[in-house]
Backbone bond lengths (Angstrom), bond angles and torsions (degrees), N, CA, C in turn:
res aa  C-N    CA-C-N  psi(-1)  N-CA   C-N-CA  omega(-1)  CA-C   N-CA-C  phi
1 X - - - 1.472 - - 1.521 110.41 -
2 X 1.418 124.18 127.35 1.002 124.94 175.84 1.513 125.33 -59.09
3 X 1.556 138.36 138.36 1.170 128.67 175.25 1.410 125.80 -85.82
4 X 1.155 124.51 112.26 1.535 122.67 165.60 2.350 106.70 82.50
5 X 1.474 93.19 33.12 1.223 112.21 -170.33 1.208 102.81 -44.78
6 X 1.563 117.86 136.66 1.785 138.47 177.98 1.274 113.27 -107.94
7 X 1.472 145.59 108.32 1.210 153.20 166.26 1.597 114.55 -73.94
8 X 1.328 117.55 159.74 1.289 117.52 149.80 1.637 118.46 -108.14
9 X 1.275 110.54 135.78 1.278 95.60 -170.81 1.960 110.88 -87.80
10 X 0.699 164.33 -155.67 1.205 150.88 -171.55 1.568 105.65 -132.99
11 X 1.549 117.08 -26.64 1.459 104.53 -168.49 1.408 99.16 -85.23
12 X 1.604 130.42 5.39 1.253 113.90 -164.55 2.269 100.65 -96.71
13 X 1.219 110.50 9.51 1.097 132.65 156.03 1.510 130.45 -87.65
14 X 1.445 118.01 -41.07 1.046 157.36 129.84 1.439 112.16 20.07
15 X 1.639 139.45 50.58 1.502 107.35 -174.25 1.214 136.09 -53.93
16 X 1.211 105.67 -43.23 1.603 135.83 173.11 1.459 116.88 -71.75
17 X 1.489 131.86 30.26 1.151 125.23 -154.95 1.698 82.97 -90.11
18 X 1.491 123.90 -43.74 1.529 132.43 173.31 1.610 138.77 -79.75
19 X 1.663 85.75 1.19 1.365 84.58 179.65 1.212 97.87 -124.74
20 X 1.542 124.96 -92.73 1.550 118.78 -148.02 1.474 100.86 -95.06
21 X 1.648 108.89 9.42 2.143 116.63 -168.70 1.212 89.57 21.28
22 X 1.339 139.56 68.48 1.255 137.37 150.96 1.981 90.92 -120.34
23 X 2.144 97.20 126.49 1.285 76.38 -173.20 1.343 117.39 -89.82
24 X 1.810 120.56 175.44 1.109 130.99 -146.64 1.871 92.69 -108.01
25 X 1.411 115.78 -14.33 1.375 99.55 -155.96 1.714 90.14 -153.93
26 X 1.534 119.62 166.70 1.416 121.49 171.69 1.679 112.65 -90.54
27 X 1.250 129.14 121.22 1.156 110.84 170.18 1.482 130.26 -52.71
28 X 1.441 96.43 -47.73 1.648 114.15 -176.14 1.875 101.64 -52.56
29 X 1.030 151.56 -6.63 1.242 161.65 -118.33 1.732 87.45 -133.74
30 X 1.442 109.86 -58.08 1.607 123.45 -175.01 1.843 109.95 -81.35
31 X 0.899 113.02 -46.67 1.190 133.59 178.30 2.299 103.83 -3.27
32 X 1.258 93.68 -81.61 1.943 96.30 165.00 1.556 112.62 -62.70
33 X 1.083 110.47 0.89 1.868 97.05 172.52 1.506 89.17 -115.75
34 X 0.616 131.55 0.19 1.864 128.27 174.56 1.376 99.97 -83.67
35 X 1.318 118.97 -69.14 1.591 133.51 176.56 1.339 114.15 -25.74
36 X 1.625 111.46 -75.81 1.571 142.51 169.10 1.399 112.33 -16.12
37 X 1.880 88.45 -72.61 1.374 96.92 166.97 1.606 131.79 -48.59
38 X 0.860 129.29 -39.41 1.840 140.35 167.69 1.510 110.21 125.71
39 X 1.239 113.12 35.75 1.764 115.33 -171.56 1.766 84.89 -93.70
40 X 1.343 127.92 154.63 1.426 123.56 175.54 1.665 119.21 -117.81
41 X 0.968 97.19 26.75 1.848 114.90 168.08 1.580 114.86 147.27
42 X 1.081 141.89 -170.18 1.697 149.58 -162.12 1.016 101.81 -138.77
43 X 1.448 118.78 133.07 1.243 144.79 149.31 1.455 109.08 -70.33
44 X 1.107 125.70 107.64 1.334 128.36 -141.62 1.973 97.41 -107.26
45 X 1.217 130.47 88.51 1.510 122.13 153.82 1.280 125.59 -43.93
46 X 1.581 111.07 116.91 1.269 138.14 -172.66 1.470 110.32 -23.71
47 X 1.969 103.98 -60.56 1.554 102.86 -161.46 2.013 100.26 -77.44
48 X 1.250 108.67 13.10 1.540 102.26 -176.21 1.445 106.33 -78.11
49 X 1.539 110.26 -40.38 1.539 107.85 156.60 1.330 136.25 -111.11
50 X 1.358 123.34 17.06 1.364 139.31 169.02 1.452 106.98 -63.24
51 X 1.870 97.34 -86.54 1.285 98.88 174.20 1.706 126.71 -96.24
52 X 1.535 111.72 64.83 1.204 139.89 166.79 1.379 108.14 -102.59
53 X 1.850 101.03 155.43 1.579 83.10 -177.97 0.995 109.27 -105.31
54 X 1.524 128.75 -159.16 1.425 140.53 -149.72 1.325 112.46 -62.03
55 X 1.644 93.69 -37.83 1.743 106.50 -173.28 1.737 116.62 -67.23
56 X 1.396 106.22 -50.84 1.158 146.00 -167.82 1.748 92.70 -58.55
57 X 1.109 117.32 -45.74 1.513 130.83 -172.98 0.938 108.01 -81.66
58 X 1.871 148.01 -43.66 0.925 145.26 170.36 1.581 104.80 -52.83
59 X 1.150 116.12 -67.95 1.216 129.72 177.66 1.597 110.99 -22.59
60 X 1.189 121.40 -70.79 1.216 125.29 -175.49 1.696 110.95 -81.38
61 X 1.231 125.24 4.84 1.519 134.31 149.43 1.563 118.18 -64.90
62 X 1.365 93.31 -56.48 1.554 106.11 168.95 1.079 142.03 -79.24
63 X 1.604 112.77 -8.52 1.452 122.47 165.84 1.344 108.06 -27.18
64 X 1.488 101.77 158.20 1.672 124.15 159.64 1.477 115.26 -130.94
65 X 1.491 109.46 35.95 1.579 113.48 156.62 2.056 93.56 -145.20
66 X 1.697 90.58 140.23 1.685 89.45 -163.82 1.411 123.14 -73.38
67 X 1.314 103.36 162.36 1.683 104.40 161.79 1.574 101.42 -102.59
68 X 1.383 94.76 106.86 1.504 96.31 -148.24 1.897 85.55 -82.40
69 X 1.366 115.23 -24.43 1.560 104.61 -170.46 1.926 90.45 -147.23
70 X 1.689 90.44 139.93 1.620 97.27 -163.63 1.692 81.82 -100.77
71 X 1.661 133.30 158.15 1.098 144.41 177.05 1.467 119.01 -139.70
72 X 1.592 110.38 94.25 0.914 128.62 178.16 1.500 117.20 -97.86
73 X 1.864 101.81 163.66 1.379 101.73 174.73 1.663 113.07 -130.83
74 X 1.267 108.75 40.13 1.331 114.36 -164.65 1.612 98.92 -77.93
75 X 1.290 107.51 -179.95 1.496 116.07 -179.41 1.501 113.61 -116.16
76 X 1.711 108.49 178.30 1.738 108.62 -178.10 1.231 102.68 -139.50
77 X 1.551 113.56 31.51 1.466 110.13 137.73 1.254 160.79 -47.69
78 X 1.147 164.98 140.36 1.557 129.99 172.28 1.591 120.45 -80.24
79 X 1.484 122.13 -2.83 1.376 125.57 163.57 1.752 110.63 -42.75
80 X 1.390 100.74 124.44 1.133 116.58 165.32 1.434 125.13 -30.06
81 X 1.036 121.38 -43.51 1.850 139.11 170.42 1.576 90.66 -68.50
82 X 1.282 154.08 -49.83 1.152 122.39 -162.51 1.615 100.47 -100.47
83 X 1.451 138.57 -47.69 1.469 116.80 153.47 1.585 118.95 -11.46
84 X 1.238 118.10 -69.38 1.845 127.88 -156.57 1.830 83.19 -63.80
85 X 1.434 136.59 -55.95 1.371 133.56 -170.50 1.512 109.96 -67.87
86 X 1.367 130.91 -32.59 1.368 122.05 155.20 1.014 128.20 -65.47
87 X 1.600 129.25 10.82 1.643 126.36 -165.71 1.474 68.64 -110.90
88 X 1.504 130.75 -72.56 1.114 129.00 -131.48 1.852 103.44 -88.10
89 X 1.233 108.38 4.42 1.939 102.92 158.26 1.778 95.13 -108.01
90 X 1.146 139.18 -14.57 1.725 123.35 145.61 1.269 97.00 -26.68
91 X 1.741 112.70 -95.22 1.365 118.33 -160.79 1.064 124.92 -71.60
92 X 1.458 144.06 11.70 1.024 124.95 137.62 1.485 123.88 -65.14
93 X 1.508 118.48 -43.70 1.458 142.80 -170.92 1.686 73.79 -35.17
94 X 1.837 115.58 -87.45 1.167 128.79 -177.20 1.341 128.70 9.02
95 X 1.828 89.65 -75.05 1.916 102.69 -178.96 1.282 118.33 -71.68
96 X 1.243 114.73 -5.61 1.963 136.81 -157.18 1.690 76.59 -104.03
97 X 0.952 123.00 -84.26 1.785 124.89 -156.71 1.684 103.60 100.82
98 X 0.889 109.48 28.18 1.534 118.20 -161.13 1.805 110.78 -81.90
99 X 1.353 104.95 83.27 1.768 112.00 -179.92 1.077 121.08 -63.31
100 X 1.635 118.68 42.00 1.387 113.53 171.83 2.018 88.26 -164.57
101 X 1.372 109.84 130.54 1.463 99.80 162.72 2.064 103.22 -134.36
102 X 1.663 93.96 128.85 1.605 99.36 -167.49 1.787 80.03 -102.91
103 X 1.852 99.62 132.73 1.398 110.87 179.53 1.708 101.36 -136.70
104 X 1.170 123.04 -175.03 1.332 122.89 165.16 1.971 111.96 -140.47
105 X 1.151 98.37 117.63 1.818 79.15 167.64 1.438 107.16 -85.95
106 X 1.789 106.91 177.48 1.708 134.59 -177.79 1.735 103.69 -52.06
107 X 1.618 80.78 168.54 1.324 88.26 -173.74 1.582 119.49 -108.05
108 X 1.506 111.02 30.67 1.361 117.85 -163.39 1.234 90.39 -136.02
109 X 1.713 105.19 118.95 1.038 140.37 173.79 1.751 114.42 -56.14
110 X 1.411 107.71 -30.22 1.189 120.86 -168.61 1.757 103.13 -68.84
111 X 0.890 115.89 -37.35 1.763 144.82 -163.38 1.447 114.50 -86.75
112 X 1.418 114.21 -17.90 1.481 120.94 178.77 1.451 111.97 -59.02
113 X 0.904 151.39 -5.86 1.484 146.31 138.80 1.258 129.57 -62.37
114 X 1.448 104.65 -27.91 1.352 110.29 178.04 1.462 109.23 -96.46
115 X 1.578 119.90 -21.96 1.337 118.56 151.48 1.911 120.81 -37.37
116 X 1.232 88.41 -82.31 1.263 110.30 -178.74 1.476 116.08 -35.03
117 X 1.645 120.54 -41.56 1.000 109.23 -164.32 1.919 109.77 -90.32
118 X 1.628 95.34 -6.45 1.372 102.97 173.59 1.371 113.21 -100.91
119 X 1.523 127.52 9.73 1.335 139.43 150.97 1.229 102.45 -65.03
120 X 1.065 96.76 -93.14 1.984 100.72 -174.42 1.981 119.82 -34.53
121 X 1.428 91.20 -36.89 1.677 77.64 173.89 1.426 109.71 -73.14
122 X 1.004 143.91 -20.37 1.292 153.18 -178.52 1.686 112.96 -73.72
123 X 1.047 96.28 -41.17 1.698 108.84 178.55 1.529 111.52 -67.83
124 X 1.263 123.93 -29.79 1.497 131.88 -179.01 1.476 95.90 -86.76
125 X 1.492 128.95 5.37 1.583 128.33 -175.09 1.263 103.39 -93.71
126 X 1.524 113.00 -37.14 1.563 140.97 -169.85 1.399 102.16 -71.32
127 X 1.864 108.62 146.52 1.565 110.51 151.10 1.516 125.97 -46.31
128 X 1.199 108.47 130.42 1.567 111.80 172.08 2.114 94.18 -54.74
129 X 0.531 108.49 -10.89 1.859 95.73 160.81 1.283 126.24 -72.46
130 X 1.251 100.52 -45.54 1.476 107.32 -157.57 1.869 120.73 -81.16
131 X 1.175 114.10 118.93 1.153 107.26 159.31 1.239 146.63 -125.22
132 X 1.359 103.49 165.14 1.667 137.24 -139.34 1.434 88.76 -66.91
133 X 1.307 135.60 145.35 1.599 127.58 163.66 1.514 111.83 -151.01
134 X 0.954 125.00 89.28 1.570 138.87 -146.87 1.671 108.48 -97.57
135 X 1.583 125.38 92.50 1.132 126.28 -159.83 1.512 97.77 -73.65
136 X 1.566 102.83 143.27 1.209 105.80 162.20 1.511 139.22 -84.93
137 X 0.959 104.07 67.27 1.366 118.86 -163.73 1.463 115.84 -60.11
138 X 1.572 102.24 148.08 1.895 105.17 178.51 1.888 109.92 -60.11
139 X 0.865 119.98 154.47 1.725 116.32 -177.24 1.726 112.52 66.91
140 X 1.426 116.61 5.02 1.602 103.57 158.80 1.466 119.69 -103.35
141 X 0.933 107.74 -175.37 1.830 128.79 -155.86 2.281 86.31 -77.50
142 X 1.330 111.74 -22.41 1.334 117.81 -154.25 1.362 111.64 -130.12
143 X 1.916 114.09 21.29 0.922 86.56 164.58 2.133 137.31 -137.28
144 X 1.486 92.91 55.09 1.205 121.39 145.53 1.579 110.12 -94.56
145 X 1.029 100.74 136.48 1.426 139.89 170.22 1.942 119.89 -32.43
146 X 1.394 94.94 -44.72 1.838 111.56 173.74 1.288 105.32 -87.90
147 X 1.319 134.18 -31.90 1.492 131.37 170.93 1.467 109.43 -71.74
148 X 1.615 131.01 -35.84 1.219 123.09 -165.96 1.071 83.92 -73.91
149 X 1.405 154.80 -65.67 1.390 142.88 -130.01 1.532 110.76 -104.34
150 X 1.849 108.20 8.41 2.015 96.71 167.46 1.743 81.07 -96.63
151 X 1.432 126.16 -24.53 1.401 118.66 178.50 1.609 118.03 -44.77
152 X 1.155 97.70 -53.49 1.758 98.97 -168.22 1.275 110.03 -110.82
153 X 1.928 113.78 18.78 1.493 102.65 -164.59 1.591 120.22 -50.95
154 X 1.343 106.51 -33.19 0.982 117.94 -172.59 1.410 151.49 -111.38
155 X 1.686 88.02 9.40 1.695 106.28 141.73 0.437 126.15 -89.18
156 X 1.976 116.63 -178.21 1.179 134.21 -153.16 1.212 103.00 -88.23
157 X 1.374 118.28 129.28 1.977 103.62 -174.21 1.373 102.60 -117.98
158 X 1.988 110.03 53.03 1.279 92.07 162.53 2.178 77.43 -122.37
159 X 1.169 102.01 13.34 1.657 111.97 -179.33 1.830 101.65 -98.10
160 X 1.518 103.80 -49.63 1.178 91.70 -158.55 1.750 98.95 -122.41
161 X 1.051 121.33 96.53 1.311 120.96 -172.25 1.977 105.58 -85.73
162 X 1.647 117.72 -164.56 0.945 109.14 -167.81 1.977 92.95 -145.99
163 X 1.185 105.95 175.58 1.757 115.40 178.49 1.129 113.31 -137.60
164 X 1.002 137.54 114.21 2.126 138.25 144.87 1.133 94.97 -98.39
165 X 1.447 98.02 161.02 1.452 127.57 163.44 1.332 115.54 -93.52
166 X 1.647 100.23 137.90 1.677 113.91 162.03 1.347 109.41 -97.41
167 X 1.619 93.12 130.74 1.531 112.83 -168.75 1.450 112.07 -145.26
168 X 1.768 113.57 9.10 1.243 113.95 177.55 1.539 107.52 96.14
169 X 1.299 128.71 -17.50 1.804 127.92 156.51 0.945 132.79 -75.31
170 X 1.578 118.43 67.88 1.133 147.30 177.92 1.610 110.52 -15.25
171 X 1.634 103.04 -72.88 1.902 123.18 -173.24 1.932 91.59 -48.21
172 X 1.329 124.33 -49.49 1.365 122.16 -170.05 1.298 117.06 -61.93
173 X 1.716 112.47 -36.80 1.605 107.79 172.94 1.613 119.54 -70.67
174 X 1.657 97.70 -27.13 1.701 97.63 -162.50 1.801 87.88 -77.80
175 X 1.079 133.45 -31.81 1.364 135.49 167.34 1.477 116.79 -30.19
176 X 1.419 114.44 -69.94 1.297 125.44 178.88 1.512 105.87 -58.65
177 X 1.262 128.39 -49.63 1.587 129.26 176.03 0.992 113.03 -59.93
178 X 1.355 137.45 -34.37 1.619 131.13 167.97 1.624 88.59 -57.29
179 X 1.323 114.71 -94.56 1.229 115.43 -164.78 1.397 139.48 -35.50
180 X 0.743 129.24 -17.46 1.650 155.69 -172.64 1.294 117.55 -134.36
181 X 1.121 124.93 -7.92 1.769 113.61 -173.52 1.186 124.34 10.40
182 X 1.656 147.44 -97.12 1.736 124.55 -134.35 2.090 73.29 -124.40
183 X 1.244 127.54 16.89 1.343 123.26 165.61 1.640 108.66 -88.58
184 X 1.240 124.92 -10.71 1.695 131.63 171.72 1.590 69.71 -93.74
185 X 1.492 112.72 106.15 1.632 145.32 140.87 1.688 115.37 -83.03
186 X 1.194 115.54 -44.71 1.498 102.83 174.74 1.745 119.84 -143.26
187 X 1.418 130.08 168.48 1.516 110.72 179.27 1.933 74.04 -133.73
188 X 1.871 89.76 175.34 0.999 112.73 -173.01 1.511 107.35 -117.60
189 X 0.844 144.33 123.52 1.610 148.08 -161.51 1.522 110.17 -86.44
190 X 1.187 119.65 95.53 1.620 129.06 -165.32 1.411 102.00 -92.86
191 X 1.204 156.81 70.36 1.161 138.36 177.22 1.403 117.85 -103.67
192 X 1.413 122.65 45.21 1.359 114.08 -145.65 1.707 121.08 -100.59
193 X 1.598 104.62 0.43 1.289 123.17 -162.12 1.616 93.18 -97.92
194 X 1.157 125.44 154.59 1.802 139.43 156.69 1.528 125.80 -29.73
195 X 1.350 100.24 -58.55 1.312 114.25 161.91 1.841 135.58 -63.83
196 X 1.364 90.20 -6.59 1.080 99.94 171.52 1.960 120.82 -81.76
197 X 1.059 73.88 -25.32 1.765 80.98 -174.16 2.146 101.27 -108.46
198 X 1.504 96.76 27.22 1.837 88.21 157.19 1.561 115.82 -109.79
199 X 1.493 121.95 173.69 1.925 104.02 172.86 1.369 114.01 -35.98
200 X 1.156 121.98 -48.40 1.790 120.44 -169.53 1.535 106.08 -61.28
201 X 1.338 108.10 -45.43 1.516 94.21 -164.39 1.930 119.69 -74.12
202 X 1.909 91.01 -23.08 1.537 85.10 161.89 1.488 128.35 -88.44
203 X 1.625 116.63 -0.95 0.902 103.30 160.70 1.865 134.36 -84.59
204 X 1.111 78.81 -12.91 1.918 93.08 174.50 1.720 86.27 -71.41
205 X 1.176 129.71 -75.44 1.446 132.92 -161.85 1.953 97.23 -37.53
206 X 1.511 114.74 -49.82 1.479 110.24 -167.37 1.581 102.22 -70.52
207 X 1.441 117.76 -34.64 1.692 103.33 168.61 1.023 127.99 -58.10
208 X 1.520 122.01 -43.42 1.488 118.72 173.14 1.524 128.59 -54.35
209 X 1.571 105.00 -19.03 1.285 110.21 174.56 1.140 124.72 -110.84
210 X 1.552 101.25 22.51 1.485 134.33 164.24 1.535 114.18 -92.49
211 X 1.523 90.17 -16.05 1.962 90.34 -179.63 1.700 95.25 -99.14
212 X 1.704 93.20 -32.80 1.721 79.69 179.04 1.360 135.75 -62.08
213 X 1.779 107.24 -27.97 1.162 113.91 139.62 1.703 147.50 -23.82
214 X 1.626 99.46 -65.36 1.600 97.93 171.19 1.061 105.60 -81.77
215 X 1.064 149.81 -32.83 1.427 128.26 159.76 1.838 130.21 -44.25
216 X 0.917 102.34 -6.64 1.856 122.17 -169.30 1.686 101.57 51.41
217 X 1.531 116.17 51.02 1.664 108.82 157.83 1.615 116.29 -55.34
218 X 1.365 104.94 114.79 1.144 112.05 170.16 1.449 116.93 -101.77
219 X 1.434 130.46 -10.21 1.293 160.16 -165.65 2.199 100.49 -49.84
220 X 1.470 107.36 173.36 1.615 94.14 165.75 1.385 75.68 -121.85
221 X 2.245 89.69 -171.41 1.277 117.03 -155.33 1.471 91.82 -143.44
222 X 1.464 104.96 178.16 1.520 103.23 179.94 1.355 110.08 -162.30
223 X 1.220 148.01 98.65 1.719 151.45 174.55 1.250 82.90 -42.05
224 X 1.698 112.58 107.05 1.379 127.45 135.23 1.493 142.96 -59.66
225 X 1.269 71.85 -60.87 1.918 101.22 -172.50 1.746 108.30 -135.89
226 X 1.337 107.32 111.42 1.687 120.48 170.60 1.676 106.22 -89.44
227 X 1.414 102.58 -179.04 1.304 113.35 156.35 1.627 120.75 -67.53
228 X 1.365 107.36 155.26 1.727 94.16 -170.28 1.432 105.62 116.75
229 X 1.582 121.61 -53.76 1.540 111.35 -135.57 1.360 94.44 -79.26
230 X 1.625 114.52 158.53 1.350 120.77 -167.64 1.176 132.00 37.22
231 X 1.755 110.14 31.31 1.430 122.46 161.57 1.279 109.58 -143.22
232 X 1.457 113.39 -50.54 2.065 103.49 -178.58 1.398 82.94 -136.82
233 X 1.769 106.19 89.42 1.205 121.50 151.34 1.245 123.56 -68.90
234 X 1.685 124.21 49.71 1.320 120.78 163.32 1.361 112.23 -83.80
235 X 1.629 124.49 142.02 1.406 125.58 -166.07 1.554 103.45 -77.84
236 X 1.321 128.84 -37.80 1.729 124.73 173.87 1.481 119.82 -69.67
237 X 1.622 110.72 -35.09 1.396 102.36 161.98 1.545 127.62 -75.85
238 X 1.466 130.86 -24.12 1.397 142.48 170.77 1.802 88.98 -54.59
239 X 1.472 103.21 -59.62 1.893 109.72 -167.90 1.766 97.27 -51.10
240 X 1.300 122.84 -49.76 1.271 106.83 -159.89 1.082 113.23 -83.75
241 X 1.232 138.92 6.89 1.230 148.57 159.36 1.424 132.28 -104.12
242 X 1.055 107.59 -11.43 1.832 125.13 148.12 1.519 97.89 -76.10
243 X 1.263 137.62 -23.18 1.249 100.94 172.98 1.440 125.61 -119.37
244 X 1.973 102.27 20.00 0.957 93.09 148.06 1.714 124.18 -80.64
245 X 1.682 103.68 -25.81 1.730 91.78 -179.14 1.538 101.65 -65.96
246 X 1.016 153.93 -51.87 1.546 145.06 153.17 1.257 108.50 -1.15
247 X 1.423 127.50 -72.16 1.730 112.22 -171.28 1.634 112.26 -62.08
248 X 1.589 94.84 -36.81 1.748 104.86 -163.18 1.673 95.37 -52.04
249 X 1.095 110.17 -53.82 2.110 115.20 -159.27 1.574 83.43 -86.15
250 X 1.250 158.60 20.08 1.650 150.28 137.35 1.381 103.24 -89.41
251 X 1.009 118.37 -29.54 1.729 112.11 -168.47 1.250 104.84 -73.00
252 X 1.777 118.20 -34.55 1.317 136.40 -144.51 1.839 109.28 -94.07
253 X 1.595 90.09 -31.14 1.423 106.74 159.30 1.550 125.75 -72.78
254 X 0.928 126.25 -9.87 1.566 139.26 -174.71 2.098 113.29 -85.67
């Protein structure tokens, strides 16, 4: 088993992840330069095999390097439009084999029951492998720290794990690790600002994974977001800078 496993996530290549999510490129195409490089499976964006075609989809069904985490953006509404989009990231999850799915619920507090109860039906859709890892994203119902954890107090959190981002806010990660312990299953690797890539900013990045340390995070991670995004959406410069945050959070582990 790999230790402290690093993904790439795919939308952080992604030009179109905000505009037309129509994708720009084949994954399966990158797939041996991902490897090569030392990334240890893909965080796989939804529309990379949604709206991919037949070929493109087989392909990445049949891989023999994983989609170690599927990344959806479906909803946990009961509107008809978000039902029909939770059937159809089930079956992909399915043909993918994908033991990790990163989702987000709404941002209305009012609705958290009706979240929840369209989480769990959804989860009995899923492989008994796969788990649930529900980022806490800015603008959801879950993402302060005391709400995520009356949310899931009471599942199983080797079923339903949780996501923050590393972004160099040390006090915010050790936050979530008090609170949540071995239920923070994965972080998302934010490095996307200037400052992130001078001595200071990797040294903030090596402290935080100095807390992840005393905490014993055993959890993976995944380069989300580099420098670049939504400014020099070139796909080799986004790549070469995802892998510099790749060495930075391996070096930092050492």
């Amino acid at each position: 088993m790999i230790e402290h496993p690093v993904y790439i996530a795919t939308v952080c290549l992604e030009r179109n992840r905000w505009g037309s999510k129509q994708p720009s490129f084949k994954v399966s195409d990158w797939l041996d330069r991902f490897k090569t490089d030392g990334f240890d499976g893909i965080e796989l964006w939804e529309n990379h095999y949604l709206l991919a075609d037949e070929s493109e989809r087989q392909t990445l069904a049949k891989r023999a390097w994983p989609v170690a985490v599927y990344n959806t953006y479906t909803g946990f509404t009961d509107d008809e439009a978000d039902t029909a989009n939770r059937s159809a990231a089930a079956e992909a999850i399915h043909k993918l084999e994908a033991h990790g799915v990163k989702y987000n619920i709404g941002r209305d507090k009012a609705r958290l029951d009706e979240y929840r109860k369209n989480l769990l039906e959804w989860s009995r859709q899923l492989p008994a492998v796969t788990r649930l890892l529900c980022e806490c994203h800015g603008g959801t119902a879950v993402e302060k720290v005391e709400d995520a954890s009356a949310f899931f107090n009471d599942l199983d959190p080797e079923r339903f794990g949780v996501i923050v981002h590393l972004t160099g806010d040390c006090p915010e990660i050790e936050k979530w690790l008090t609170a949540l312990g071995d239920r923070l299953a994965h972080l998302h690797i934010q490095q996307r600002l200037p400052e992130h890539a001078t001595p200071e900013g990797q040294r903030r990045l090596a402290d935080c994974v100095g807390v992840l340390k005393e905490h014993g995070y055993t959890g993976s991670a995944a380069v989300e977001f580099t420098r670049g995004i939504g400014k020099d959406e070139q796909l080799e410069n986004l790549y070469a800078h995802a892998l510099d945050d790749l060495k930075a959070y391996r070096e930092a582990w050492k």
